[in-house]
KETITI-800951 format. One line per field, with one value per residue (C-alpha): residue number from 1; residue in one letter; x, y, z. Coordinates in Angstrom, 2 decimals, decimal comma. Layout:
<nodes>
resi: [NUM_...]
resn: [a_...]
x: [X_...]
y: [Y_...]
z: [Z_...]
</nodes>
This chain:
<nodes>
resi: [1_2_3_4_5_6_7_8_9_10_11_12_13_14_15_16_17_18_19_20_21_22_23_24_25_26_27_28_29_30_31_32_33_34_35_36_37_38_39_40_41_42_43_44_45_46_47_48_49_50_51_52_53_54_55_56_57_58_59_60_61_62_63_64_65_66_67_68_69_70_71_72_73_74_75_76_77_78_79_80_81_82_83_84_85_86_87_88_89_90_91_92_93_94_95_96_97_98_99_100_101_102_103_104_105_106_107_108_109_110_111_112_113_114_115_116_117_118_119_120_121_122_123_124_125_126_127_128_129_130_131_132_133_134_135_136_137_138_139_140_141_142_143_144_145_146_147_148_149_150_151_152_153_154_155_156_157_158_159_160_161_162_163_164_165_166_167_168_169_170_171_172_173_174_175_176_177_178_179_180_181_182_183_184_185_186_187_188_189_190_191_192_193_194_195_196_197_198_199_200_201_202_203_204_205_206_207_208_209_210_211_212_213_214_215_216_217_218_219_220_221_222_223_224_225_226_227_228_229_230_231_232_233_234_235_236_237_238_239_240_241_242_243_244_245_246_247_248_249_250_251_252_253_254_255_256_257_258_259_260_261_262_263_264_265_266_267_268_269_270_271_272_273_274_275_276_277_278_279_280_281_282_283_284_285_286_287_288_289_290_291_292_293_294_295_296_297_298_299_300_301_302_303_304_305_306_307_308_309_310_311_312_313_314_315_316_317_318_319_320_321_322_323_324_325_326_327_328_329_330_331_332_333_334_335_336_337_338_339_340_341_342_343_344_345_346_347_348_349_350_351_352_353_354_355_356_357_358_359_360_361_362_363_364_365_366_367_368_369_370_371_372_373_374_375_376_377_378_379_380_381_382_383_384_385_386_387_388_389_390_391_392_393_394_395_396_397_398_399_400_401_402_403_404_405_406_407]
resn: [x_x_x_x_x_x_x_x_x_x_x_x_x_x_x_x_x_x_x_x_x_x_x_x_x_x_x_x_x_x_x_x_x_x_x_x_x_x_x_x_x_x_x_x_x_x_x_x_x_x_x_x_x_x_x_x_x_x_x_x_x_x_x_x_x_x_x_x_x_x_x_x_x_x_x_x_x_x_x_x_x_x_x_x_x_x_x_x_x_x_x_x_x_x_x_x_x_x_x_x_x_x_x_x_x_x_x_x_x_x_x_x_x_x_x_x_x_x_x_x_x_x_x_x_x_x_x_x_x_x_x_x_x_x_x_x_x_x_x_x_x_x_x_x_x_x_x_x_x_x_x_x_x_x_x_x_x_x_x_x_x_x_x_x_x_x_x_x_x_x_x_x_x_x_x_x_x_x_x_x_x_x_x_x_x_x_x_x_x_x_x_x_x_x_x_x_x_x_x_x_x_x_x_x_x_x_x_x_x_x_x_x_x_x_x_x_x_x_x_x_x_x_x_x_x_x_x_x_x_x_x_x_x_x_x_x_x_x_x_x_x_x_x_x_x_x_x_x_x_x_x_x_x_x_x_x_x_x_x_x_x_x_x_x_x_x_x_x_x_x_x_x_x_x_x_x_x_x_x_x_x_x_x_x_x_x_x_x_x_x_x_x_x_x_x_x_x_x_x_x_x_x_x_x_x_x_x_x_x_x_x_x_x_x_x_x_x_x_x_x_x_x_x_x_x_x_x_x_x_x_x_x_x_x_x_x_x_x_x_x_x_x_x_x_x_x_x_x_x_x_x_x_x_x_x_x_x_x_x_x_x_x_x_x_x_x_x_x_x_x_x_x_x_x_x_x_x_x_x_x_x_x_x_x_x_x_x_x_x_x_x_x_x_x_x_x_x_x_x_x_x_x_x_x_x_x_x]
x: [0,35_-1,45_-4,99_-5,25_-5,52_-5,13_-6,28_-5,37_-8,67_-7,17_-6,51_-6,92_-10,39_-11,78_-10,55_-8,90_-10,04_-8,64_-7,72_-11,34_-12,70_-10,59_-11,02_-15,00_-15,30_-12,39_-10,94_-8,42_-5,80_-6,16_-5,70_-2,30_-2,17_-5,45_-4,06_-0,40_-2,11_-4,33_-3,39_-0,23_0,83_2,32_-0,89_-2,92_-1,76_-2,94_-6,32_-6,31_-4,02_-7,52_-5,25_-6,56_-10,04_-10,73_-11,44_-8,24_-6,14_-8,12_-7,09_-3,65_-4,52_-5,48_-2,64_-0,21_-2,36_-3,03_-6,14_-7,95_-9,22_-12,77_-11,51_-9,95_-13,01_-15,26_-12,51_-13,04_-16,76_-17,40_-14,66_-16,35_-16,16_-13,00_-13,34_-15,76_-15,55_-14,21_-16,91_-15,04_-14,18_-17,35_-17,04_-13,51_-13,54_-16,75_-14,72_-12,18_-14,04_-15,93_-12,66_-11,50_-9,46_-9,94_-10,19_-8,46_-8,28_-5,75_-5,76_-4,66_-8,43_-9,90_-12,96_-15,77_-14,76_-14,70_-18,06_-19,12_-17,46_-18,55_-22,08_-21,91_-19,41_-20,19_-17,26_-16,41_-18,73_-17,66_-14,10_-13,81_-11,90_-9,65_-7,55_-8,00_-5,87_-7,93_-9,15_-5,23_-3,59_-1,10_-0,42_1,07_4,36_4,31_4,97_2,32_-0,34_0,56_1,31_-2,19_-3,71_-1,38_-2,26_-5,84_-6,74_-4,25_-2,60_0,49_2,87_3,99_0,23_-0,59_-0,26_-0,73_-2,36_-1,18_-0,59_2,77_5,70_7,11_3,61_4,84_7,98_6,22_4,65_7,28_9,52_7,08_7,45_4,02_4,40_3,53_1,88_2,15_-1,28_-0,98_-4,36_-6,77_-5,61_-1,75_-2,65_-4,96_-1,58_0,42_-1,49_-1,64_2,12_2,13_-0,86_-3,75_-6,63_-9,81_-13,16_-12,31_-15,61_-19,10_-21,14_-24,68_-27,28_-29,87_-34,02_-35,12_-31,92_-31,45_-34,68_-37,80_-39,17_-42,25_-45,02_-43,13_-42,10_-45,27_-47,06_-43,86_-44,05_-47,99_-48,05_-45,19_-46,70_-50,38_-48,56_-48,21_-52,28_-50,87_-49,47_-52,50_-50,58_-51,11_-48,16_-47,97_-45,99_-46,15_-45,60_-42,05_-41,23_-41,37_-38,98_-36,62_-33,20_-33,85_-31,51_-33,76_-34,59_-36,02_-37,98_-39,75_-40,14_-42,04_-43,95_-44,89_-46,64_-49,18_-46,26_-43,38_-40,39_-38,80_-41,55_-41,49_-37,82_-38,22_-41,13_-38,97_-36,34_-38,13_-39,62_-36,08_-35,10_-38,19_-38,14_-34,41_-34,83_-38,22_-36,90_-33,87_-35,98_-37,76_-40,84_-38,72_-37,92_-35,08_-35,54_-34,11_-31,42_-29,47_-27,66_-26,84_-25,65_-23,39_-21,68_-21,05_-19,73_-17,75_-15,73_-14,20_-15,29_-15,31_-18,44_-19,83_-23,06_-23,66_-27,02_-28,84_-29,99_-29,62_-27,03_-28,45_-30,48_-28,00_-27,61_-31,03_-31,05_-27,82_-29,19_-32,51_-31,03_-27,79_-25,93_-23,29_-20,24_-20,71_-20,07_-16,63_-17,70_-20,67_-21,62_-24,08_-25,11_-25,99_-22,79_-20,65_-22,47_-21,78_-24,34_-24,35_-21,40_-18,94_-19,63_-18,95_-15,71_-15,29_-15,74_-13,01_-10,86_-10,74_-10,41_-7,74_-9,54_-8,90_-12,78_-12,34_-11,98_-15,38_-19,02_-22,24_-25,41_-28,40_-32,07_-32,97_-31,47_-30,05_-28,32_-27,04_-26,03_-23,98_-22,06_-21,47_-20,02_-18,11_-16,58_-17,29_-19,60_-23,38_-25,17_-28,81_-31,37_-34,17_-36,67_-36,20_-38,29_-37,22_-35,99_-32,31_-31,04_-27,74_-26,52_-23,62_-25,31_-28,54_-29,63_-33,32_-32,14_-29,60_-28,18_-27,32_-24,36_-22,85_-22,88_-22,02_-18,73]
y: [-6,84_-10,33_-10,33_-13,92_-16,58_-20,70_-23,35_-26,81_-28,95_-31,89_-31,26_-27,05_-26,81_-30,37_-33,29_-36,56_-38,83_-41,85_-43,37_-43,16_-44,47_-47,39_-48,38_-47,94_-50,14_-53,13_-54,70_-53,82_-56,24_-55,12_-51,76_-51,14_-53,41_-51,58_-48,70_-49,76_-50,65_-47,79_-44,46_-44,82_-47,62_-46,50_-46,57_-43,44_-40,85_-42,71_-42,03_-38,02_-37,92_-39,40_-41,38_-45,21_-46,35_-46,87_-50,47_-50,71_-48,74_-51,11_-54,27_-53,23_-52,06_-55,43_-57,11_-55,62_-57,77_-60,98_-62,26_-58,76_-58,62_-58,30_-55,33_-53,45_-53,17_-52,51_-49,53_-48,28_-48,66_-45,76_-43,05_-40,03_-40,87_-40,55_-36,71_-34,45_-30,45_-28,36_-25,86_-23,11_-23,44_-21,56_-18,69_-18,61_-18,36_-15,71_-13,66_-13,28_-12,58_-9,71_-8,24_-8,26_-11,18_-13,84_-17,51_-20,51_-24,13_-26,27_-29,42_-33,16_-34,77_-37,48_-36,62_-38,79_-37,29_-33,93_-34,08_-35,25_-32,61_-30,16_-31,36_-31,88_-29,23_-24,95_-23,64_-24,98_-22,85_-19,95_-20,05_-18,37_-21,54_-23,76_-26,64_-29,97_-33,34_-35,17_-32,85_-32,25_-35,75_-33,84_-34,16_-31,59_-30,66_-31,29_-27,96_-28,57_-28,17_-24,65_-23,94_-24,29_-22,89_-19,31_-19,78_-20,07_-17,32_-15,35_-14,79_-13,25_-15,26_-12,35_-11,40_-15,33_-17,07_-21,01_-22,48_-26,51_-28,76_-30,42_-28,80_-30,93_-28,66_-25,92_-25,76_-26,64_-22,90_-21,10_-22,42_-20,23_-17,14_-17,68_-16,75_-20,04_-20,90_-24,30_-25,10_-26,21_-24,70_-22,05_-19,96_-20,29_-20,09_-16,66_-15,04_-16,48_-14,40_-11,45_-11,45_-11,09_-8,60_-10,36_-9,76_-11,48_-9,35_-7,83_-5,86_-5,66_-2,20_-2,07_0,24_0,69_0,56_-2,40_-4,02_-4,08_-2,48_-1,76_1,99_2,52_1,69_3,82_6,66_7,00_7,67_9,82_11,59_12,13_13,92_16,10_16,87_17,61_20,48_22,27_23,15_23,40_19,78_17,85_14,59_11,36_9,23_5,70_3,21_1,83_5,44_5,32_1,84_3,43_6,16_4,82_4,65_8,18_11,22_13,13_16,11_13,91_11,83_15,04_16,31_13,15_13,07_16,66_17,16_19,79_22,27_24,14_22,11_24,35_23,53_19,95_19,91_22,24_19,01_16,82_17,99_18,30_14,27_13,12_15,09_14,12_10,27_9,86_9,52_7,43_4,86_4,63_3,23_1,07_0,77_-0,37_-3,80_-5,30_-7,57_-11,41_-12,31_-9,34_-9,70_-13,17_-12,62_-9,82_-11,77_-14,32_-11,92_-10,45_-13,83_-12,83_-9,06_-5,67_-4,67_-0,68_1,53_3,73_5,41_8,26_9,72_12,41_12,52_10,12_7,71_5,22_5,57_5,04_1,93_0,25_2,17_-0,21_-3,12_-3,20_-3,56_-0,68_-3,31_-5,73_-2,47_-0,62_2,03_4,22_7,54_9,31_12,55_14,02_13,59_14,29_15,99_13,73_11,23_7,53_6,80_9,35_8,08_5,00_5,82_7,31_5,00_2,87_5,61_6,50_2,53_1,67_-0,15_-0,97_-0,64_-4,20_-5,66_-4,06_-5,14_-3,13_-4,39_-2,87_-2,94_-0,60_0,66_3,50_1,35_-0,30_2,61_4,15_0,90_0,70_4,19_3,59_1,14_-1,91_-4,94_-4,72_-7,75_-7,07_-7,88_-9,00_-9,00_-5,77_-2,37_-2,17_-3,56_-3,47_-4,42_-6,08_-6,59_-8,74_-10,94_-11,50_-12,94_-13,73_-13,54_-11,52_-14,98_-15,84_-13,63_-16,35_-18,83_-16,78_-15,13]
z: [-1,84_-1,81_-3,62_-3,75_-1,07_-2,26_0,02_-0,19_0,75_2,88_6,69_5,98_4,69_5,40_7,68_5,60_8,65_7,37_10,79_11,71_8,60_9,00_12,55_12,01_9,52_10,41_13,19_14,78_13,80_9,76_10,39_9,61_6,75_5,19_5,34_4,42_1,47_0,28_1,77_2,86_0,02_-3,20_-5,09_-3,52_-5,37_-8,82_-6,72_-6,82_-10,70_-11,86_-14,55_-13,69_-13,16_-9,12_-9,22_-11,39_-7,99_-6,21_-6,94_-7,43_-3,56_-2,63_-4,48_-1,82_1,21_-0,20_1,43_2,16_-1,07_0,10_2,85_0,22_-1,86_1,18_2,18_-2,06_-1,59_0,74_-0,16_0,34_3,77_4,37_3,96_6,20_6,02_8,84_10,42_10,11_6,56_4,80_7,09_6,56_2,86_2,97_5,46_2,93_0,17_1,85_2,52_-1,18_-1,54_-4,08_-3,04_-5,12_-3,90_-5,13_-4,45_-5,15_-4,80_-6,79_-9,13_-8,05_-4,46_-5,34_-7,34_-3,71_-2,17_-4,58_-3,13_0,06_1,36_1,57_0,69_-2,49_-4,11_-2,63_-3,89_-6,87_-8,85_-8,59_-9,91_-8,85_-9,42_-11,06_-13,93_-15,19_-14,34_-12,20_-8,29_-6,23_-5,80_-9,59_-11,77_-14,07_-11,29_-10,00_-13,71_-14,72_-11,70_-12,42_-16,06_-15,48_-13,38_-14,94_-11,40_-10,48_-8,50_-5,82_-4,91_-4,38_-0,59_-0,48_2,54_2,84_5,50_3,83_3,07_0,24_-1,52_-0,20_-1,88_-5,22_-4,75_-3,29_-6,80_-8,54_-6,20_-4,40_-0,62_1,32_4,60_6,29_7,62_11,45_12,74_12,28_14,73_13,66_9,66_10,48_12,43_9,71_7,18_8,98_8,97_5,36_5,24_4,65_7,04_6,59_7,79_11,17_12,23_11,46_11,37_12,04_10,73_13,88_12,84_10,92_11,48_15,05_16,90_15,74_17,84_15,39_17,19_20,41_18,25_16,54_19,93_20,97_17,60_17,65_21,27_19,95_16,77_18,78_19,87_16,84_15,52_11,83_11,28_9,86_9,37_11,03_12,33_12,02_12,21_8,94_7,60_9,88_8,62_4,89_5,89_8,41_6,83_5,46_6,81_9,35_7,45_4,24_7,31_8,43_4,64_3,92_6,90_7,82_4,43_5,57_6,49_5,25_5,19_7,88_9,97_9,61_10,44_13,47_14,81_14,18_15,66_19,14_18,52_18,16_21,13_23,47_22,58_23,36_27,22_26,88_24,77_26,61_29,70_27,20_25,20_21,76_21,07_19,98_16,49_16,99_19,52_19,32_22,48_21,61_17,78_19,32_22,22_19,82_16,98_19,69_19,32_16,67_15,28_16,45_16,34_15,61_14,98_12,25_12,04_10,26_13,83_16,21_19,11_22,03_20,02_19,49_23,49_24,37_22,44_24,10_27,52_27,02_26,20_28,27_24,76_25,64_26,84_23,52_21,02_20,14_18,83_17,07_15,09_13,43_12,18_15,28_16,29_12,98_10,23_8,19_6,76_6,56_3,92_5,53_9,16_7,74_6,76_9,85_12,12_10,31_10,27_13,75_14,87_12,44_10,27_7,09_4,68_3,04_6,62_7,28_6,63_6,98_8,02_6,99_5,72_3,38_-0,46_0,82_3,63_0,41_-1,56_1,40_2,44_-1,22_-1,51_1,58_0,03_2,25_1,61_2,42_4,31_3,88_6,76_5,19_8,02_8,30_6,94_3,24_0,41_-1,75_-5,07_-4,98_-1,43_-1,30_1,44_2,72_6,49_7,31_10,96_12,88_14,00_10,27_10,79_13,51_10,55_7,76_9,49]
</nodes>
């Protein structure tokens, strides 16, 4: 089983544009000699081994090309140029994480680059390590460099896959029993991978109120004219008081708001609110919380997408009903439907689509959102502008958008 995923930087997580750099900056009769005598001369890979000063490579550079002295250093001058990260490459590298891999880069990069890079580009820091060039003096397909990286992170060989565009790099892994990929495109590297088991997040699960609808102010008229009905509830219902309990299984909802009746009582009202506001909010009246529609159809891209919500049988209906959300979700469960509450159905849903829990995330906005992903076993993405709070959610998104970025 691979548990750990190594990406080379260069032309898999970040373009080395040197043709452009060179034909912005120079005319167009130096071009091949520039670059005869810096990338492609016999000098560059003294850049990334971090041995020799730059302005030492340099001139050595510039010796090659008598004459373009002053083009040389103007090609040195702006370096971290030559390098600009791929769009895809954060997402790519969370996507794997929240499905339980660990992320390595290894890399032949110099060090005032990389400290750059380390700036400038998102993914870095989401990798969990690394070995670079320039901090060991050794180059791939050199031993030492996989050596340390194995040695460092204490990996096993057999559970490692290497990501690189060049082959001669390639081999340097596969001498050490790590399973290889040769990097030709995102598309061909993800297939690649899923050949040999590895499958980055596949679907995201959504919890329902906070995260993607918000039905207080609706329910709490719904709720009140059912509630009128029976002369012994005394309570009030708001829709600040549903905000604090959404998120809650049903029967601790009508516990906590019913207060001036028996629990049996409470249940039996709530029971007939949950029934009565099904077919009104279906035609309406509830609105949807950001760009739903559009964060789904652009999810939809690339995820599976699936409901699971502490509700009664028809309420995850009404809302795709009133929103015309039905053709953009796979799948969806709750209690109503299962008996089973929020970590089970969870489970469940997985189950019964052939999915795999690490390739799974859970959105939601409350703790026990949290707790129950958790307990499912699958990573939690908390929606902050939502109705609650949570402890230690593996993500967080301030909009439902921030998903399209993120994954």
């Amino acid at each position: 089983m691979i548990r750990n995923v190594i990406f080379d930087i260069g032309n898999v997580l970040a373009r080395f544009r040197w043709k452009d750099y060179i034909e912005e900056r120079f005319p167009e009769d130096m071009w091949q000699k520039i670059a005869d005598a810096t990338v492609r001369g016999p000098y560059w890979d003294e850049v990334d081994r971090g041995v020799l000063p730059i302005a030492e490579i340099a001139k050595k550079c510039a010796a090659l090309v008598p004459g373009y002295e002053r083009q040389i250093e103007a090609f040195f001058a702006e370096r971290e140029k030559l390098v600009e990260e791929y769009a895809y490459s954060a997402s790519l590298v969370r996507s794997l994480r929240a499905a339980g891999y660990h992320v390595y880069l290894l890399s032949n990069y110099a060090g005032d680059l990389f400290d750059y890079a380390r700036a400038h580009f998102k993914f870095i820091p989401l990798a969990e390590g690394g070995v670079i060039s320039y901090e060991i003096h050794k180059i791939k397909p050199e031993r030492e460099i996989y050596e340390e990286l194995l040695r460092r992170y204490d990996l096993v060989p057999e559970e490692c896959v290497f990501v690189d565009d060049l082959k001669r790099n390639l081999c340097g892994a596969a001498s050490f029993g790590i399973h290889t990929v040769l990097f030709t495109g995102l598309e061909d590297a993800l297939g690649k991978l899923k050949e040999l088991g590895v499958t980055p997040l596949q679907a995201m699960i959504f919890d329902v109120d906070g995260t993607l609808w918000d039905t207080t102010e609706a329910a709490a008229k719904i709720w009140s004219d059912v509630a009128a009905k029976y002369p012994e509830v005394k309570d009030d219902v708001t829709a600040e008081k549903l905000k604090n309990l959404y998120g809650l299984p049903l029967e601790d909802i009508a516990e906590k708001l019913f207060v001036s009746v028996p629990k049996e009582t409470a249940i039996r009202v709530m029971e007939e609110c949950v029934k009565v506001q099904c077919p009104i909010l279906a035609k309406g009246g509830a609105s949807l919380i950001g760009d739903v529609a559009g964060a789904f159809a652009k999810l939809k891209e690339k995820y599976r997408i699936f409901i699971v919500s502490n509700c009664r049988s028809g309420y995850i209906e009404a809302m795709l009903a009133a929103h015309d959300l039905g053709g953009l979700v796979d799948d969806f469960t709750c209690p109503g439907d299962t008996g089973l509450l929020k970590a089970d159905n969870i489970r469940l849903i997985c189950e019964r689509n052939h999915l795999p829990l690490s390739a799974a995330l859970y959105v939601g906005d409350t703790l026990p959102d949290e707790v129950a992903a958790h307990a499912a076993g699958v990573p939690f993405a908390f929606a902050e502008y939502g109705f609650g709070r949570c402890e230690n959610p593996d993500y967080r998104i301030a909009d439902i958008m921030e998903l399209t970025e993120l994954f």
